[in-house]
C-alpha positions as CSV (number, residue, x, y, z in Angstrom):
1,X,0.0,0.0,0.0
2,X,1.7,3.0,-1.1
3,X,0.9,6.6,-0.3
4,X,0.0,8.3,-3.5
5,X,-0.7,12.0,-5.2
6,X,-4.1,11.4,-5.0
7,X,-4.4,10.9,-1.2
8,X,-2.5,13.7,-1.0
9,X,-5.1,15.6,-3.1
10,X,-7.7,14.5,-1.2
11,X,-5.8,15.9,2.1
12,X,-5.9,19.2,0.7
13,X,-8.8,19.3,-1.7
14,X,-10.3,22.0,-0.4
15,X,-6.5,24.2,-0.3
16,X,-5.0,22.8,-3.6
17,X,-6.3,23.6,-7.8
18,X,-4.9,21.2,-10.0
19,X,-3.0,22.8,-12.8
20,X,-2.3,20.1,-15.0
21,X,-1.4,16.5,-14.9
22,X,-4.7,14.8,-13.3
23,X,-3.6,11.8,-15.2
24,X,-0.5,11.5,-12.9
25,X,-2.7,11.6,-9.4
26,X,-1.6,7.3,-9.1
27,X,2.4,8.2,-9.0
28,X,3.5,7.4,-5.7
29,X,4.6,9.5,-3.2
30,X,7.8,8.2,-1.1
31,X,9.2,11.4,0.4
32,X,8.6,15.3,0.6
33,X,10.9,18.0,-0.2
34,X,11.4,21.9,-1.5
35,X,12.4,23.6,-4.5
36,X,14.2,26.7,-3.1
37,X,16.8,28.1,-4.9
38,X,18.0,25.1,-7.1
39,X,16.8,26.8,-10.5
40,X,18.5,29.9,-10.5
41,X,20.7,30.9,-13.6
42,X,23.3,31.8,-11.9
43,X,23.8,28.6,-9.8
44,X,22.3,26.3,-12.7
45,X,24.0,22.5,-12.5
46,X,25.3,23.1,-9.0
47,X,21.8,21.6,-6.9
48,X,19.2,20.6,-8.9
49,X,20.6,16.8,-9.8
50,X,21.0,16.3,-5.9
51,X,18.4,17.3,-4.2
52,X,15.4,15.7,-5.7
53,X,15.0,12.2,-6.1
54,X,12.3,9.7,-7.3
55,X,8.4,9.4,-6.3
56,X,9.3,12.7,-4.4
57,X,6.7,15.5,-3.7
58,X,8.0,18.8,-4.3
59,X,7.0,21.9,-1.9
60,X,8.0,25.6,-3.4
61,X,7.1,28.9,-3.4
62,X,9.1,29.8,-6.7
63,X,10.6,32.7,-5.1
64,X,13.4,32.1,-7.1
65,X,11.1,32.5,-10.6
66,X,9.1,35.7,-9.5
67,X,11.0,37.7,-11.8
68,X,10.6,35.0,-14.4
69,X,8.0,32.8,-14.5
70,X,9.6,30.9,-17.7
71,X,12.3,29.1,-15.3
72,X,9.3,26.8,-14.1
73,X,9.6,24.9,-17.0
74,X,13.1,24.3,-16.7
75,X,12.1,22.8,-13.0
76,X,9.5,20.3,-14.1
77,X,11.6,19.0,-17.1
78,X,14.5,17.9,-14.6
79,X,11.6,17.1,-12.1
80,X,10.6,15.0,-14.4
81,X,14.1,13.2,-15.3
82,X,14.5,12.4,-11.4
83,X,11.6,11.3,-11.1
84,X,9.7,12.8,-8.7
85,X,5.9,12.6,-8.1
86,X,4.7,16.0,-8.4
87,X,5.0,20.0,-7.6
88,X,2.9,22.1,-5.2
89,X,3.2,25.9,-5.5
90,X,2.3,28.3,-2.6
91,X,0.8,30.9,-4.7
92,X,2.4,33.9,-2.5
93,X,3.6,35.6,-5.7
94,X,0.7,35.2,-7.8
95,X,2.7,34.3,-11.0
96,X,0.7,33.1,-13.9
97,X,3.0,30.2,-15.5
98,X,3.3,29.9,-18.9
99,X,0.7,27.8,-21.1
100,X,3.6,25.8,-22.6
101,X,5.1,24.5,-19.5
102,X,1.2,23.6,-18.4
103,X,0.8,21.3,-21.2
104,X,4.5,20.2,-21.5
105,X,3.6,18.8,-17.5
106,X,0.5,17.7,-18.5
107,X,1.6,15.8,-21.5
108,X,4.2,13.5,-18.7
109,X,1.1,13.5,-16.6
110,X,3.2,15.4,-14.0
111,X,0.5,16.8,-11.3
112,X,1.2,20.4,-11.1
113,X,-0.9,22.2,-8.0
114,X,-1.6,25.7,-7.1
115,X,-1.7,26.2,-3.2
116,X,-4.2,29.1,-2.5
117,X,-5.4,29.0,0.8
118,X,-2.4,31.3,2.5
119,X,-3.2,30.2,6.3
120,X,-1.8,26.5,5.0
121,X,2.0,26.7,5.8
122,X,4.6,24.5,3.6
123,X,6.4,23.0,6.9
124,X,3.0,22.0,8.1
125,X,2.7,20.2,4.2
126,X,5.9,18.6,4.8
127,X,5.2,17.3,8.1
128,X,1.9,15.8,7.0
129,X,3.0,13.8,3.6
130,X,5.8,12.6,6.1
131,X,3.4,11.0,8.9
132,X,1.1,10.0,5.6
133,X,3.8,8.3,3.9
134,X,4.7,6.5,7.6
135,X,1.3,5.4,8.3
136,X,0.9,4.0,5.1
137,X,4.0,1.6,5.4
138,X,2.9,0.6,8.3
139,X,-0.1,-0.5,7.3
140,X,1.0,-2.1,4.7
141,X,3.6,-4.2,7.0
142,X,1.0,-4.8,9.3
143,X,-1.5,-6.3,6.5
144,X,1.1,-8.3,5.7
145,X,1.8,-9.6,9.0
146,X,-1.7,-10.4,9.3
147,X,-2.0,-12.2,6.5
148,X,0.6,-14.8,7.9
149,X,-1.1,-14.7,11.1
150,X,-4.6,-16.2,9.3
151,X,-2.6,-18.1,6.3
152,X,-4.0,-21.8,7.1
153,X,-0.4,-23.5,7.5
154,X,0.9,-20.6,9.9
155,X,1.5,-22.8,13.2
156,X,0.2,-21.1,16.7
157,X,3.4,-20.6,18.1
158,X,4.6,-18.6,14.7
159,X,1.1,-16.8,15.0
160,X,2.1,-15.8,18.3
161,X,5.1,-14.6,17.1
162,X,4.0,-12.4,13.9
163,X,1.0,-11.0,16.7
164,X,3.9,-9.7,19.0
165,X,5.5,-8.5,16.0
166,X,2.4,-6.0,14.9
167,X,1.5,-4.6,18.9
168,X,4.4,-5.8,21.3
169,X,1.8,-5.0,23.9
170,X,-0.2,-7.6,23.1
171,X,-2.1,-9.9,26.2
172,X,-3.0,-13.5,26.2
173,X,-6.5,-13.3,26.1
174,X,-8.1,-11.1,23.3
175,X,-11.6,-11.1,21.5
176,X,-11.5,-9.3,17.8
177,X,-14.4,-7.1,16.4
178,X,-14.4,-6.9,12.4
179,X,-16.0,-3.8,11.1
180,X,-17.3,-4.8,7.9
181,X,-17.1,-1.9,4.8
182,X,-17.0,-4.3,1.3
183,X,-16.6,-1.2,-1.1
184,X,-17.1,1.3,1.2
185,X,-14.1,1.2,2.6
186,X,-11.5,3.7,1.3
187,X,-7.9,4.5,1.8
188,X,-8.7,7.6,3.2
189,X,-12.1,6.7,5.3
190,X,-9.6,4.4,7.3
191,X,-6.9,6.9,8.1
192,X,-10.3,9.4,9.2
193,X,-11.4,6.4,11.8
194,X,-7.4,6.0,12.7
195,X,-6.9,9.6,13.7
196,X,-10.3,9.4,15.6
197,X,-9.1,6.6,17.3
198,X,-6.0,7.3,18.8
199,X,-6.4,9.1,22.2
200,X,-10.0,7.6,22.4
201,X,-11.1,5.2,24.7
202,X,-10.5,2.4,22.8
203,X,-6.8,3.0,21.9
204,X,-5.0,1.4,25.1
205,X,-1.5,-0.1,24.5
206,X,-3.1,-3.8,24.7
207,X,-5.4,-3.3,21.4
208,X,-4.9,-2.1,17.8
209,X,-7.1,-0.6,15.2
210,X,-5.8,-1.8,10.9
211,X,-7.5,-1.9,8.0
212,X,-7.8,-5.7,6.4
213,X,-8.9,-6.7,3.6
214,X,-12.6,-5.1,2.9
215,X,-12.9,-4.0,6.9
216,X,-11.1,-2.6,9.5
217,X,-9.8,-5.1,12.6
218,X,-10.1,-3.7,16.2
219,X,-8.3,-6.4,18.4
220,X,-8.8,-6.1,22.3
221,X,-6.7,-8.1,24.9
222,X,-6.0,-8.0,28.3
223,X,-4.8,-10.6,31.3
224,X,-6.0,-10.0,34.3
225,X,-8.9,-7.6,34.2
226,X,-12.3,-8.6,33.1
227,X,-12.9,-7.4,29.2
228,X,-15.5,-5.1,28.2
229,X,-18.9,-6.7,27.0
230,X,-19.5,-7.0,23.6
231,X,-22.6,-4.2,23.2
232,X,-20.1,-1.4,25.3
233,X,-17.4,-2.0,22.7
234,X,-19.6,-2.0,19.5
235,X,-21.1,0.9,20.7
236,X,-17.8,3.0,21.8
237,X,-16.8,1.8,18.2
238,X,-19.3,3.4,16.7
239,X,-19.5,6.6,19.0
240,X,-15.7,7.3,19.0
241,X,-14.4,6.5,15.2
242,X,-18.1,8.2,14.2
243,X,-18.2,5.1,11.8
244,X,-21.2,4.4,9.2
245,X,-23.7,2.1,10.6
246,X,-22.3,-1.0,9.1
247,X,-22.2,-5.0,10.3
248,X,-19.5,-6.0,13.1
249,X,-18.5,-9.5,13.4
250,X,-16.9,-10.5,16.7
251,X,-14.9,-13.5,17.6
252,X,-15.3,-15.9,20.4
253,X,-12.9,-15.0,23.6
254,X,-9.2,-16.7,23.1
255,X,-6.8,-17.4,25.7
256,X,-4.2,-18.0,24.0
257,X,-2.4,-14.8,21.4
258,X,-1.3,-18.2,19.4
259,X,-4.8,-18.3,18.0
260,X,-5.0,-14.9,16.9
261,X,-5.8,-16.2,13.6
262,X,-8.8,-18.4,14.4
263,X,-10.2,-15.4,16.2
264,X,-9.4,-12.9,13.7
265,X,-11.4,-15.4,10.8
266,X,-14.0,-15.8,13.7
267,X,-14.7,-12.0,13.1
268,X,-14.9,-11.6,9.8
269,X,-17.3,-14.5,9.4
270,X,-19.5,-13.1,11.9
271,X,-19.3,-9.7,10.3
272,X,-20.7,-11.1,6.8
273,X,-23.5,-12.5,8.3
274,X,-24.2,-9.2,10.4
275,X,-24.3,-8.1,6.7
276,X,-26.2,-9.8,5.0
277,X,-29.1,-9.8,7.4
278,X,-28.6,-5.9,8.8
279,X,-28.2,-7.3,12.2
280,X,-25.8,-4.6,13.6
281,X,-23.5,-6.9,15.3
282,X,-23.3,-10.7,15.3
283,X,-21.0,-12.7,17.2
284,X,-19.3,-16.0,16.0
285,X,-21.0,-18.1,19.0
286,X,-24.5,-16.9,17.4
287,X,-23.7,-19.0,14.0
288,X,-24.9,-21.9,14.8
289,X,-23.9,-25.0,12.2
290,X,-22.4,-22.4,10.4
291,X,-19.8,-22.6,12.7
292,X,-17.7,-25.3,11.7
293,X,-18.8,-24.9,8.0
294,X,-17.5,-21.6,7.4
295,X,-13.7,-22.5,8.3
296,X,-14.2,-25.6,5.9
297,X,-16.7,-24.5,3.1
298,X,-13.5,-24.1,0.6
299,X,-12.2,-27.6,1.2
300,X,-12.9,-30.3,-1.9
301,X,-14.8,-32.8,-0.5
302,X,-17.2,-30.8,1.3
303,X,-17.8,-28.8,-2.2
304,X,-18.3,-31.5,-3.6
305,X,-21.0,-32.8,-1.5
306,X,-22.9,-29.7,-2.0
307,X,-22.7,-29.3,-5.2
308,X,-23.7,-33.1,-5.9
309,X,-26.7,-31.9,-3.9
310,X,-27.5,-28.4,-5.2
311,X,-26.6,-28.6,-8.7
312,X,-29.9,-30.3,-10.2
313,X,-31.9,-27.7,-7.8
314,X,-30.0,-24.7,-9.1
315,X,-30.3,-26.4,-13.0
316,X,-34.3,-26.6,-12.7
317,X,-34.7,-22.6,-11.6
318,X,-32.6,-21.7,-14.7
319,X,-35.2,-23.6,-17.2
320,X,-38.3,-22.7,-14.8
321,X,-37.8,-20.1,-12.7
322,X,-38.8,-22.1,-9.9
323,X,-37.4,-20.4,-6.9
324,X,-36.6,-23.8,-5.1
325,X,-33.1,-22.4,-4.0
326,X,-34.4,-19.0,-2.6
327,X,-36.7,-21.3,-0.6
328,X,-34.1,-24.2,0.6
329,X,-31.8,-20.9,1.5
330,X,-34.7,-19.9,3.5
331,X,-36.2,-23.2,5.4
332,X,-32.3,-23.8,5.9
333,X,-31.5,-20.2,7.2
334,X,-35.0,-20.6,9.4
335,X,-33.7,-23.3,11.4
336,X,-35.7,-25.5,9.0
337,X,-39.1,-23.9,10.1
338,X,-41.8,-23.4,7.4
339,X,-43.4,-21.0,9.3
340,X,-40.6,-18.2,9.5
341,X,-39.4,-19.3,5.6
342,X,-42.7,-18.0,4.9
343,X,-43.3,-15.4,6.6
344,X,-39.5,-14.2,4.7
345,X,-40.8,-14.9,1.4
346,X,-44.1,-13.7,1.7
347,X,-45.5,-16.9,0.8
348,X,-48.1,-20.1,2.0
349,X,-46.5,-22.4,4.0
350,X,-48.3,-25.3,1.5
351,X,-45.9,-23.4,-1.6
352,X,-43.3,-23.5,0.5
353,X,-43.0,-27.6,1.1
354,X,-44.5,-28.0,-2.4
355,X,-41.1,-26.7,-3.9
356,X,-39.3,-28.4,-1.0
357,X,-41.2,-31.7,-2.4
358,X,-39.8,-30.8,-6.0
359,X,-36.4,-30.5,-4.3
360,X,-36.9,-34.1,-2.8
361,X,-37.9,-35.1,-6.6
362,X,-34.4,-33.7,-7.7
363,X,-32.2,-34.9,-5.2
364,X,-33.9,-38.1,-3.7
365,X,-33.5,-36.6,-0.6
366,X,-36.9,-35.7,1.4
367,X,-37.1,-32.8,3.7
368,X,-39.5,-35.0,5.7
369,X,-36.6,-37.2,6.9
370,X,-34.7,-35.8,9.6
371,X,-31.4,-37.6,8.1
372,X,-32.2,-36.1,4.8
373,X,-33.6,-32.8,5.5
374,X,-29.7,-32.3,7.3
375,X,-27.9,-32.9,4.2
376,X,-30.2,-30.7,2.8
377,X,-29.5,-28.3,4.9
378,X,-25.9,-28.9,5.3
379,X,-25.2,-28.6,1.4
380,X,-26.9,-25.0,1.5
381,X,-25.3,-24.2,4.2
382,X,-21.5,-25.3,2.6
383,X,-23.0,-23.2,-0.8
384,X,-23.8,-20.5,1.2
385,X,-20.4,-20.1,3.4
386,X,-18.6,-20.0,0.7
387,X,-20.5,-17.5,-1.3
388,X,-20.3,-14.9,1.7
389,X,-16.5,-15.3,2.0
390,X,-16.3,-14.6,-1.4
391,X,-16.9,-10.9,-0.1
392,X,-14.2,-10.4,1.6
């Protein structure tokens, strides 16, 4: 994850004009620096091949071209042969630069910015794209280290190690809350709910707040104190990082850091099904069969079982139209109750086991059964694990 011109826009979007160059707003942006006196005539060759260097941002007032607007030209074409990302201009002179260097820059898609709100100071820029670029890499290392943590072949006692790697300050006992966003979640949305997060309740040395994959991780731990109940922390979630009201999965309690992984996969199964009924919050313990499905709904033979199962249902509602999976997903997601299925679907209860008897036509297998209405229900519910972890 790299910090790029375009976060750095979006910063300043209400300060900055873009010149030229909006097809350059994906360079990246690995370090921060001024253009002070490097250009002048006089001192020409001595600076300018030193100072800048690639995917840098470039601060300047061009003092030094007040006089003669014309020398900006000569900056962005060696600006352009280091490398660097892209040029900001405090407007204090109010120079109006030359239409030829405009489209020059924006025929190398070089982002060229005008800087017009005065109260915005150029060491306050700088120190900002710094702690940007930082907070990026770190996020980026940490997603990584996470991503070992919940890689199936990572063995507890390397979890345990990559965990102490990412917050030192870890305990032994932790719970994780997964804030589901899918594609509402945005480079810059997470660094909003970072800032609001650090000094808040919440941010104590035992937990951490990152960004993974389509959600944002909070992980709490502690050793000898009691941990907060779930509603308290869901609702200091949303109260503190003033977050959307979106699903939150939450893992089961773990006592050991080792299993960080489990409960981090806990969390964000949770959170998908907090989704996809607009539950608020669910926790992993409320899941039911799905339970031990969702960790295994990828493996071969279990895919194969459903889809041995589902397939001729799912072929007979492409040729008819028939809605027999809507109402298996239902009876199944019901607990199996005809009652609730209908009351879902908006539909009689005699409809409802007169498809479930065309699904026992197709399958051999008769809802009526107890032995066969489970592998009914357990096929849909392999189908429908794996289709929800496709989300994330």
């Amino acid at each position: 994850m790299f910090y790029t011109v375009s976060d750095f826009y979006n910063t300043y979007s209400d300060q900055l004009r873009l010149l030229c160059g909006k097809s350059g707003l994906s360079r990246r942006i690995s370090s921060v620096g001024i253009l002070d006196y490097e250009f002048l005539p006089e001192i020409s060759g001595k600076y300018k091949h030193y100072n800048f260097d690639e995917d840098q941002l470039v601060v300047s007032t061009l003092l030094y071209a007040r006089n003669n607007p014309s020398l900006v030209g000569d900056a962005i074409k060696d600006l352009l042969n280091a490398g660097a990302s892209g040029l900001v201009i405090k407007d204090i002179f109010r120079l109006r630069i030359p239409e030829p260097i405009l489209r020059y820059a924006e025929a190398r898609n070089f982002p060229v910015f005008i800087l017009e709100e005065r109260d915005v100071y150029i060491e306050d820029i700088i120190f900002n794209v710094k702690s940007a670029i930082l907070r990026q890499e770190s996020s980026g290392r940490i997603e990584r280290e996470l991503d070992i943590i919940t890689s199936e072949g990572t063995a507890e006692t390397d979890v345990l190690e990559h965990a102490r790697l990412i917050n030192p300050s870890f305990e032994t006992q932790h719970k994780v809350y997964y804030i589901f966003q899918g594609d509402r979640l945005v480079r810059d949305s997470f660094a909003d709910y970072y800032r609001r997060y650090t000094g808040s309740p919440l941010d104590i040395p035992e937990s951490m707040l990152a960004r993974y994959e389509r959600g944002i991780l909070y992980i709490t731990s502690w050793e000898h104190k009691a941990g907060l109940g779930d509603a308290s922390i869901v609702e200091a979630i949303r109260e503190e990082l003033r977050i959307p009201d979106t699903a939150i999965g939450i893992s089961d309690t773990h006592y050991y850091l080792g299993e960080l992984g489990t409960s981090i996969k806990e969390a964000m199964y949770a959170s998908l099904v907090a989704d996809e009924d607009g539950s608020g919050y669910v926790t992993f313990s409320d899941l039911g069969l799905m339970r031990p499905v969702f960790p295994l709904s990828d493996n071969k033979v279990m895919a194969d079982f459903s889809s041995a199962i589902l397939s001729p249902i799912r072929d007979f509602d492409l040729e008819n139209n028939g809605k027999l999976m809507e109402t298996l997903g239902s009876w199944s997601r019901h607990g199996m109750s005809f009652p609730e299925a209908a009351e879902e679907l908006h539909q009689h209860e005699n409809t409802l086991r007169y498809r479930m008897d065309k699904i026992g036509q197709l399958t051999g297998l008769d809802f009526k059964k107890a032995h066969e209405a489970q592998q009914l229900n357990m096929a849909y519910l392999i189908s429908h694990c794996k289709e929800l972890k496709s989300r994330l």
